[in-house]
N, C-alpha and C positions, 0 to 999 in steps of 0.2 A: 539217196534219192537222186534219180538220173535226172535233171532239170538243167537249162543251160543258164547258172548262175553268175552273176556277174558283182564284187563283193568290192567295193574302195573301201580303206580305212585312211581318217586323216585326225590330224593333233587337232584340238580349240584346245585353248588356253579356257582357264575356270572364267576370265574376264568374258570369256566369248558367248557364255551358255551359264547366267547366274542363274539359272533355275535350276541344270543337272549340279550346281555347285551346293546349292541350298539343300535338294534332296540327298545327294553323297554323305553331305555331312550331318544331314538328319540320321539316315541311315546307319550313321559309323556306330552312335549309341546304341543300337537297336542289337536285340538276342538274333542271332542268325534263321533262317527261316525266310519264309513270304509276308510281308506286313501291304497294305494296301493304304492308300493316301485319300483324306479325306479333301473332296474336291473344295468342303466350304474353311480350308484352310487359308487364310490371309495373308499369312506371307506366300504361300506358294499363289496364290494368284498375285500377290506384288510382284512375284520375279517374274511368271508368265505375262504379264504387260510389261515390265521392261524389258524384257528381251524381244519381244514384238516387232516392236519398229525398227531392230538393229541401233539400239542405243546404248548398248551393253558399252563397257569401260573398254574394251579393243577397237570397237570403231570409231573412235576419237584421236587416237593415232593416226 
């Protein structure tokens, strides 16, 4: 695809994004395949608000 793409990759630490940590390790049990996240799951909206406001455990450092 001829597009002028422009690609950064950078590290967060699991402290920095407790939500992509939460869903990883949800994930890890899971049969391989597509599986889809139910939005009225509670923890995962516990981590989408704490990560919100940049309160995650790296910004306290």
């Amino acid at each position: 695809m001829p597009r002028p793409w422009e690609v950064t990759i950078e590290h967060i630490y699991r402290e920095g994004n407790c939500c992509a940590d939460y869903l990883a390790s949800r994930g890890h049990v899971l049969p391989f395949g597509l599986h889809e996240v139910e939005s009225s799951d509670p923890m995962l909206s516990y981590w989408i608000m704490y990560d919100c406001p940049g309160m995650s455990e790296s910004g306290w450092f």
